[in-house]
N, C-alpha and C positions, 0 to 999 in steps of 0.2 A: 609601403602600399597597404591602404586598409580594404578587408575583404570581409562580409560578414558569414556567419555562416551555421549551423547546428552540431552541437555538441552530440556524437552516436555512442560515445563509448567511455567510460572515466575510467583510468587505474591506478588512481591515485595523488602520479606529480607528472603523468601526461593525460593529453585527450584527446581523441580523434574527434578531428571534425568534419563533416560532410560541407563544405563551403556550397553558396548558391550555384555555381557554376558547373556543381555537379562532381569535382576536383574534389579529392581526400587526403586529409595530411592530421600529420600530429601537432600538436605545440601544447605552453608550456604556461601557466600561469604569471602575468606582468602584473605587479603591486597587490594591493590585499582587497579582496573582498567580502563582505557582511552581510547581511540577511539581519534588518530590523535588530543590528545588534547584539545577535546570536551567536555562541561559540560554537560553529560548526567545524566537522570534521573534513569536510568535502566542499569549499566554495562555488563549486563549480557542478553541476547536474548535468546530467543526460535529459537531453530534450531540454536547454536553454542555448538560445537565441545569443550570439556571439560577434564579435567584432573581430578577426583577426589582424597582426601584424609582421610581414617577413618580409627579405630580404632576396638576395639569390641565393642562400644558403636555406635549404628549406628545413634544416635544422634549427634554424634561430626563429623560426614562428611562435609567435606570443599572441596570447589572448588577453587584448586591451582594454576590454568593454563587455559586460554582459547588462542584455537587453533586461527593459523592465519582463517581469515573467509575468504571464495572465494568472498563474496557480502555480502550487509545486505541494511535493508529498513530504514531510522529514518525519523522522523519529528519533529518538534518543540513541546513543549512538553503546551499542552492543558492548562498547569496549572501554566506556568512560560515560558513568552517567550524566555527567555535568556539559557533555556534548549532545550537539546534532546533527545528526547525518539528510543529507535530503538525498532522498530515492531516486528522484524525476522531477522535473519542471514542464508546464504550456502541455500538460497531459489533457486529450479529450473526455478518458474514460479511465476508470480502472478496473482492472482481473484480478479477484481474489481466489486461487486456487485451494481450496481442501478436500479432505477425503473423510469419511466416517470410521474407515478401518485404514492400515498398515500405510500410514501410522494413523493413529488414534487423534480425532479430532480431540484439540485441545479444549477446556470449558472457557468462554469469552471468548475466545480468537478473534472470532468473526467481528466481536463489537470491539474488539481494540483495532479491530486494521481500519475500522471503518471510523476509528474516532481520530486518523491520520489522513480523512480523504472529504470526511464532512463538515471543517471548516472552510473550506473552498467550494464548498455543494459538488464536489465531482460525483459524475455518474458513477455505480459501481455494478460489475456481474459479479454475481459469487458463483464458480462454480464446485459441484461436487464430483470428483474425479474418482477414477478405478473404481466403478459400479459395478461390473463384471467378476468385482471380489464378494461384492453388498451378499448377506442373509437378507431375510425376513425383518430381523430386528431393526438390521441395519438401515432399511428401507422404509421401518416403522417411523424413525427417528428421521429420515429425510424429508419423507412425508411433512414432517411437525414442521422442521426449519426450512422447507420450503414455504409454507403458509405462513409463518411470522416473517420472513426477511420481503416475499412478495406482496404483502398486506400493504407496508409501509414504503413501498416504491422501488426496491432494488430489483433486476433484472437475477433469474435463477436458472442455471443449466446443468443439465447430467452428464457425465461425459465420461468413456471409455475410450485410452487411445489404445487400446490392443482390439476393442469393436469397432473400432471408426467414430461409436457413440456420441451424438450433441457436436462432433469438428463442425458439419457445416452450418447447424446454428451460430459456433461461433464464429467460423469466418465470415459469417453478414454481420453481426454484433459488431463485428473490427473494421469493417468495408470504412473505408472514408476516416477513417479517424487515429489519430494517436492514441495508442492501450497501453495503461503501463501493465505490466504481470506480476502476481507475485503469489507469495505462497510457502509452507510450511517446509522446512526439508523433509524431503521425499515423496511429496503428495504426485508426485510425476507431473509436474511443470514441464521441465524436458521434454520428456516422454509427448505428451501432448502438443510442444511447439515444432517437435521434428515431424509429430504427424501433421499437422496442419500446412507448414515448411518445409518438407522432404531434402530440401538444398541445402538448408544448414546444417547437418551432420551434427547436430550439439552434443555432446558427451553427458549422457546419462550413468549415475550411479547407484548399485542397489541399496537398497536397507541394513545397516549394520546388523548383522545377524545377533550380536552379543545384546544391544541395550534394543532394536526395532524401530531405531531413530533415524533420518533419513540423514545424510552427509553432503555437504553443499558442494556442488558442483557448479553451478555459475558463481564465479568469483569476484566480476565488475559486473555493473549493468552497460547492458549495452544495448543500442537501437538494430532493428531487423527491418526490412520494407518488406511488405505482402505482395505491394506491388507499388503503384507509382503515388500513390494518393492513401496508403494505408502503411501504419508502421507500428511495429511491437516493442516494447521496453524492456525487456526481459535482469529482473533484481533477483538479486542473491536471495537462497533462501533464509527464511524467516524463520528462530529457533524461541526470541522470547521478544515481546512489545512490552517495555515502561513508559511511564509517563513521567518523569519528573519533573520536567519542564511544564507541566498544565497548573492552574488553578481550578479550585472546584467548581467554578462558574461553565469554564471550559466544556467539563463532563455533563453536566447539567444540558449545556446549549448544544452540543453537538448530539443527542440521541433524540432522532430526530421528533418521533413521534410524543414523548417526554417534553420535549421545549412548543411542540404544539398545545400539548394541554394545560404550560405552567399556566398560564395567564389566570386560568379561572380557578388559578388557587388563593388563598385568602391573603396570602402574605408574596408582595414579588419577589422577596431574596428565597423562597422557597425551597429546597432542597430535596424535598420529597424523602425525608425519610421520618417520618414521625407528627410531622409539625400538623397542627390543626386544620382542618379543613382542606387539606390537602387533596385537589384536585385530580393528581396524577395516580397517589394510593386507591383514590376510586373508579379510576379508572381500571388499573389492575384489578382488583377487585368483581370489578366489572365484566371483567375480561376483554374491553378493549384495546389493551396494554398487554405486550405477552410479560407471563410473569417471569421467563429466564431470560429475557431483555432488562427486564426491572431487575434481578437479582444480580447480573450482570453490571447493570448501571452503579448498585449500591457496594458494590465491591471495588470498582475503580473509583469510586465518590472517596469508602476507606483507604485506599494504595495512593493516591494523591495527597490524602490530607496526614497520612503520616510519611510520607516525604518531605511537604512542604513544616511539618512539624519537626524533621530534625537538621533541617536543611535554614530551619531559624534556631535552634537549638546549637548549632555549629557555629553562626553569625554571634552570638549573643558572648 
Protein backbone atom coordinates (compact mmCIF):
# COMPACT_ATOMS: atom_id res chain seq x y z
CA UNK A 1 0.00 0.00 0.00
CA UNK A 2 1.33 3.51 -0.99
CA UNK A 3 0.60 6.39 1.40
CA UNK A 4 2.17 9.81 0.92
CA UNK A 5 3.09 11.84 3.56
CA UNK A 6 5.65 14.58 5.52
CA UNK A 7 8.74 13.93 6.62
CA UNK A 8 8.71 15.73 10.77
CA UNK A 9 11.67 14.39 12.00
CA UNK A 10 15.36 12.74 10.53
CA UNK A 11 17.89 10.82 12.76
CA UNK A 12 19.75 9.69 10.39
CA UNK A 13 18.68 5.92 8.99
CA UNK A 14 15.07 6.51 10.32
CA UNK A 15 12.29 9.17 9.83
CA UNK A 16 9.16 10.04 11.19
CA UNK A 17 6.60 10.73 9.07
CA UNK A 18 3.41 12.49 9.62
CA UNK A 19 1.28 10.69 6.68
CA UNK A 20 -1.79 12.75 5.20
CA UNK A 21 -4.20 10.86 7.30
CA UNK A 22 -2.83 12.42 10.21
CA UNK A 23 -1.25 8.75 11.32
CA UNK A 24 2.61 8.80 12.54
CA UNK A 25 5.14 6.18 11.92
CA UNK A 26 8.82 5.62 11.31
CA UNK A 27 10.33 4.06 8.25
CA UNK A 28 13.26 3.41 6.50
CA UNK A 29 14.90 4.56 3.34
CA UNK A 30 14.01 2.21 -0.07
CA UNK A 31 17.08 2.60 -2.88
CA UNK A 32 19.28 5.75 -3.34
CA UNK A 33 18.47 8.99 -3.56
CA UNK A 34 20.43 12.48 -5.08
CA UNK A 35 19.89 15.87 -5.21
CA UNK A 36 21.27 17.25 -8.81
CA UNK A 37 23.92 14.94 -8.14
CA UNK A 38 25.33 15.90 -4.92
CA UNK A 39 27.14 13.92 -2.26
CA UNK A 40 24.76 14.35 0.50
CA UNK A 41 24.87 13.31 3.80
CA UNK A 42 21.12 13.09 4.58
CA UNK A 43 18.80 12.10 1.35
CA UNK A 44 16.06 12.62 3.02
CA UNK A 45 15.02 16.26 4.75
CA UNK A 46 12.52 17.44 7.22
CA UNK A 47 9.68 19.11 5.58
CA UNK A 48 9.90 16.79 2.20
CA UNK A 49 6.96 15.60 0.69
CA UNK A 50 7.11 11.65 0.67
CA UNK A 51 5.64 8.50 -0.79
CA UNK A 52 5.36 5.75 1.91
CA UNK A 53 5.40 1.84 1.58
CA UNK A 54 4.16 -0.91 4.42
CA UNK A 55 3.01 -3.86 4.99
CA UNK A 56 1.05 -5.21 8.33
CA UNK A 57 4.20 -5.06 10.01
CA UNK A 58 4.60 -1.39 10.62
CA UNK A 59 8.15 -1.98 11.06
CA UNK A 60 8.88 -2.65 7.36
CA UNK A 61 7.59 0.99 6.20
CA UNK A 62 9.80 2.32 3.50
CA UNK A 63 10.15 5.52 1.92
CA UNK A 64 9.69 4.84 -1.95
CA UNK A 65 9.51 8.21 -3.43
CA UNK A 66 10.23 11.82 -2.47
CA UNK A 67 8.21 14.38 -4.10
CA UNK A 68 9.79 17.01 -6.32
CA UNK A 69 10.73 19.84 -3.56
CA UNK A 70 9.65 23.62 -4.23
CA UNK A 71 13.10 24.81 -2.20
CA UNK A 72 15.39 23.20 0.33
CA UNK A 73 18.28 24.72 2.49
CA UNK A 74 21.91 22.52 2.39
CA UNK A 75 25.24 23.32 3.58
CA UNK A 76 28.35 21.69 3.71
CA UNK A 77 28.26 19.03 5.95
CA UNK A 78 30.17 19.88 9.47
CA UNK A 79 31.91 16.55 9.23
CA UNK A 80 33.14 16.05 5.67
CA UNK A 81 33.78 18.90 3.55
CA UNK A 82 33.29 17.15 0.31
CA UNK A 83 29.52 16.48 1.61
CA UNK A 84 26.12 18.13 1.93
CA UNK A 85 23.90 18.07 4.52
CA UNK A 86 20.20 19.72 3.63
CA UNK A 87 18.63 21.33 6.75
CA UNK A 88 14.96 21.40 5.38
CA UNK A 89 12.87 21.17 2.18
CA UNK A 90 9.23 23.14 0.80
CA UNK A 91 10.20 25.67 3.66
CA UNK A 92 7.86 29.06 3.62
CA UNK A 93 10.39 31.18 5.59
CA UNK A 94 13.44 30.98 7.35
CA UNK A 95 14.53 32.12 11.31
CA UNK A 96 17.90 33.04 11.80
CA UNK A 97 18.45 33.27 15.33
CA UNK A 98 21.51 35.48 17.07
CA UNK A 99 22.64 37.35 19.83
CA UNK A 100 25.28 40.21 20.12
CA UNK A 101 26.45 38.99 23.37
CA UNK A 102 26.94 35.44 25.29
CA UNK A 103 27.73 34.15 22.80
CA UNK A 104 29.41 36.74 20.81
CA UNK A 105 27.94 37.22 17.46
CA UNK A 106 30.21 35.82 14.91
CA UNK A 107 31.68 38.34 12.02
CA UNK A 108 29.61 37.11 8.56
CA UNK A 109 27.38 34.89 10.22
CA UNK A 110 24.38 36.50 9.20
CA UNK A 111 25.72 36.79 5.41
CA UNK A 112 26.77 33.10 5.35
CA UNK A 113 23.32 31.73 6.65
CA UNK A 114 21.68 33.71 4.23
CA UNK A 115 23.98 32.65 1.29
CA UNK A 116 22.15 28.99 2.04
CA UNK A 117 18.63 30.43 1.78
CA UNK A 118 19.14 33.03 -1.24
CA UNK A 119 19.35 30.88 -4.02
CA UNK A 120 15.74 29.87 -3.62
CA UNK A 121 14.77 33.67 -2.62
CA UNK A 122 13.33 32.28 0.72
CA UNK A 123 11.97 34.85 2.96
CA UNK A 124 14.37 35.24 5.96
CA UNK A 125 13.73 36.93 9.81
CA UNK A 126 16.90 37.53 11.53
CA UNK A 127 16.31 37.59 14.82
CA UNK A 128 18.45 39.19 17.71
CA UNK A 129 17.93 37.28 20.97
CA UNK A 130 18.70 37.72 24.93
CA UNK A 131 18.37 41.74 24.55
CA UNK A 132 17.65 41.73 28.30
CA UNK A 133 21.57 40.94 28.54
CA UNK A 134 22.22 44.11 25.62
CA UNK A 135 24.55 47.38 27.16
CA UNK A 136 24.46 50.38 25.38
CA UNK A 137 27.18 49.21 22.99
CA UNK A 138 25.53 46.29 22.37
CA UNK A 139 22.49 48.19 21.22
CA UNK A 140 24.66 50.55 19.46
CA UNK A 141 25.75 47.78 17.13
CA UNK A 142 21.93 46.49 16.78
CA UNK A 143 20.92 49.58 15.89
CA UNK A 144 23.52 49.40 12.65
CA UNK A 145 22.54 45.65 11.64
CA UNK A 146 19.17 46.31 11.99
CA UNK A 147 19.36 49.23 9.21
CA UNK A 148 21.60 47.20 6.86
CA UNK A 149 19.72 43.78 6.98
CA UNK A 150 16.13 45.94 6.73
CA UNK A 151 17.24 48.34 4.08
CA UNK A 152 17.60 45.44 1.69
CA UNK A 153 14.33 43.41 2.54
CA UNK A 154 14.88 40.98 5.39
CA UNK A 155 12.35 40.98 8.18
CA UNK A 156 14.25 42.17 11.83
CA UNK A 157 13.16 41.23 15.51
CA UNK A 158 14.30 41.82 19.08
CA UNK A 159 13.51 39.10 21.25
CA UNK A 160 13.83 38.32 24.89
CA UNK A 161 12.54 34.95 26.04
CA UNK A 162 13.01 35.51 29.86
CA UNK A 163 10.93 39.17 28.92
CA UNK A 164 8.42 37.64 26.77
CA UNK A 165 10.25 40.28 24.29
CA UNK A 166 9.29 40.25 20.23
CA UNK A 167 7.33 36.10 20.91
CA UNK A 168 4.24 37.58 19.79
CA UNK A 169 5.69 39.46 16.80
CA UNK A 170 7.05 36.24 16.06
CA UNK A 171 4.14 34.19 16.37
CA UNK A 172 2.23 36.25 13.54
CA UNK A 173 5.69 36.19 11.48
CA UNK A 174 5.06 32.02 11.70
CA UNK A 175 1.01 32.11 11.49
CA UNK A 176 0.19 30.21 8.19
CA UNK A 177 3.54 29.15 7.26
CA UNK A 178 6.37 26.50 7.45
CA UNK A 179 9.68 28.25 9.44
CA UNK A 180 12.64 26.50 9.35
CA UNK A 181 14.94 27.86 12.78
CA UNK A 182 18.09 27.94 13.27
CA UNK A 183 21.02 29.48 14.93
CA UNK A 184 24.36 29.70 16.46
CA UNK A 185 24.88 27.22 19.68
CA UNK A 186 23.60 28.98 22.38
CA UNK A 187 21.89 31.91 21.15
CA UNK A 188 18.74 30.47 23.12
CA UNK A 189 16.86 28.87 20.04
CA UNK A 190 15.28 26.54 22.82
CA UNK A 191 14.81 28.87 25.15
CA UNK A 192 12.73 30.95 22.87
CA UNK A 193 10.69 27.90 21.13
CA UNK A 194 9.52 26.60 24.62
CA UNK A 195 8.51 30.14 25.19
CA UNK A 196 6.50 30.65 22.22
CA UNK A 197 5.49 26.42 22.69
CA UNK A 198 5.14 25.99 26.24
CA UNK A 199 4.05 22.11 25.35
CA UNK A 200 7.29 21.10 24.12
CA UNK A 201 9.33 20.86 27.01
CA UNK A 202 12.59 21.15 24.74
CA UNK A 203 15.77 20.65 26.78
CA UNK A 204 17.73 23.72 26.89
CA UNK A 205 21.54 23.87 27.61
CA UNK A 206 23.74 26.57 29.23
CA UNK A 207 26.91 28.11 27.95
CA UNK A 208 29.98 26.23 28.58
CA UNK A 209 31.38 28.01 31.40
CA UNK A 210 35.08 27.12 30.22
CA UNK A 211 35.48 28.27 26.38
CA UNK A 212 31.41 30.67 26.55
CA UNK A 213 30.30 28.60 23.45
CA UNK A 214 26.98 27.37 23.38
CA UNK A 215 26.62 23.18 23.36
CA UNK A 216 24.06 21.71 20.97
CA UNK A 217 21.15 20.59 22.29
CA UNK A 218 18.85 19.69 19.30
CA UNK A 219 20.46 16.80 17.79
CA UNK A 220 17.98 16.02 14.54
CA UNK A 221 15.78 18.56 13.06
CA UNK A 222 12.60 17.99 13.65
CA UNK A 223 9.01 19.63 12.67
CA UNK A 224 6.68 21.29 15.62
CA UNK A 225 2.85 22.40 14.68
CA UNK A 226 1.83 25.91 16.30
CA UNK A 227 -1.20 24.74 15.42
CA UNK A 228 -3.12 23.32 12.56
CA UNK A 229 -1.93 25.38 9.53
CA UNK A 230 1.64 26.75 11.11
CA UNK A 231 4.73 24.49 11.65
CA UNK A 232 8.38 25.02 13.00
CA UNK A 233 11.74 23.20 11.87
CA UNK A 234 13.60 23.38 14.55
CA UNK A 235 17.95 22.46 13.11
CA UNK A 236 20.79 21.75 15.21
CA UNK A 237 22.70 24.46 16.26
CA UNK A 238 25.16 26.02 13.93
CA UNK A 239 29.04 26.27 15.15
CA UNK A 240 30.83 27.02 11.50
CA UNK A 241 29.18 27.61 7.66
CA UNK A 242 31.77 26.60 4.60
CA UNK A 243 31.23 26.84 1.47
CA UNK A 244 33.04 24.48 -0.67
CA UNK A 245 30.71 23.43 -2.74
CA UNK A 246 30.05 27.27 -4.41
CA UNK A 247 31.76 28.87 -7.35
CA UNK A 248 32.54 32.53 -7.15
CA UNK A 249 29.67 33.39 -9.35
CA UNK A 250 27.49 31.85 -6.55
CA UNK A 251 28.80 34.66 -3.91
CA UNK A 252 28.64 37.18 -6.32
CA UNK A 253 24.59 36.39 -7.26
CA UNK A 254 23.44 35.53 -4.05
CA UNK A 255 24.15 39.12 -2.13
CA UNK A 256 21.34 40.29 -2.96
CA UNK A 257 21.76 44.05 -3.19
CA UNK A 258 25.54 43.45 -5.00
CA UNK A 259 23.96 41.25 -7.84
CA UNK A 260 21.20 44.31 -8.19
CA UNK A 261 23.90 46.64 -8.94
CA UNK A 262 26.36 44.19 -11.11
CA UNK A 263 24.79 45.08 -14.28
CA UNK A 264 25.81 48.79 -14.37
CA UNK A 265 29.20 47.55 -14.04
CA UNK A 266 31.54 47.89 -17.11
CA UNK A 267 32.55 44.44 -17.36
CA UNK A 268 29.49 41.39 -16.76
CA UNK A 269 31.91 38.76 -15.18
CA UNK A 270 32.62 41.51 -12.61
CA UNK A 271 33.49 40.53 -9.40
CA UNK A 272 33.64 43.66 -7.69
CA UNK A 273 36.74 43.67 -6.11
CA UNK A 274 39.17 46.01 -8.12
CA UNK A 275 38.15 45.76 -11.64
CA UNK A 276 37.36 49.09 -13.52
CA UNK A 277 34.45 50.89 -13.34
CA UNK A 278 33.05 48.93 -10.99
CA UNK A 279 29.69 49.71 -10.23
CA UNK A 280 29.19 47.97 -6.94
CA UNK A 281 32.65 49.64 -5.36
CA UNK A 282 30.72 52.92 -6.11
CA UNK A 283 28.23 52.12 -4.63
CA UNK A 284 29.94 51.24 -1.41
CA UNK A 285 31.60 54.10 -1.60
CA UNK A 286 28.53 55.82 -1.98
CA UNK A 287 27.11 54.39 0.95
CA UNK A 288 24.39 52.76 -0.69
CA UNK A 289 26.07 49.36 -0.18
CA UNK A 290 26.85 48.61 3.55
CA UNK A 291 30.37 48.34 3.63
CA UNK A 292 30.46 45.25 6.35
CA UNK A 293 28.08 43.46 3.69
CA UNK A 294 30.88 44.29 1.15
CA UNK A 295 33.63 43.37 3.37
CA UNK A 296 31.77 40.25 4.13
CA UNK A 297 31.02 39.55 0.53
CA UNK A 298 34.94 39.92 -0.34
CA UNK A 299 36.03 37.54 2.26
CA UNK A 300 33.79 34.54 1.11
CA UNK A 301 34.67 35.81 -2.73
CA UNK A 302 38.58 34.81 -1.00
CA UNK A 303 37.34 31.33 1.20
CA UNK A 304 35.69 30.02 -2.12
CA UNK A 305 38.42 30.79 -4.47
CA UNK A 306 41.01 29.04 -2.36
CA UNK A 307 38.96 26.15 -1.88
CA UNK A 308 38.19 25.62 -5.31
CA UNK A 309 42.13 26.43 -5.87
CA UNK A 310 43.23 23.26 -3.94
CA UNK A 311 40.40 21.24 -4.49
CA UNK A 312 41.91 21.58 -8.48
CA UNK A 313 45.23 21.29 -7.08
CA UNK A 314 44.32 17.81 -5.46
CA UNK A 315 42.56 16.86 -9.07
CA UNK A 316 45.65 17.64 -11.09
Amino acid sequence: MIEQGTVIKSTGSWYSIRLDSGELLDARIKGIFRLHDLDLTNPVAVGDKVDIERDADPEDAMIRQIHPRSNYVVRQSPHNKHQLHLLAANIDQACLLVTIRHPKLKPGFIDRFLMMTEPYDIPVILVFNKTDLYKRPDFEILDYLETVYSSIGYTVVRTSALNQTGLNDLRQLFQGKITMIAGQSGVGKTSVLNAMLPDLGLRTQALSDFSGKGQHTTTFAEMFGMDSDSYIIDTPGIKTLAFNHLELLDVAHNFREIFAESPHCKFSNCLHRGEPNCAVAQAVEDGLISEIRYANYLDLLSEVEEQNYWERKKDV
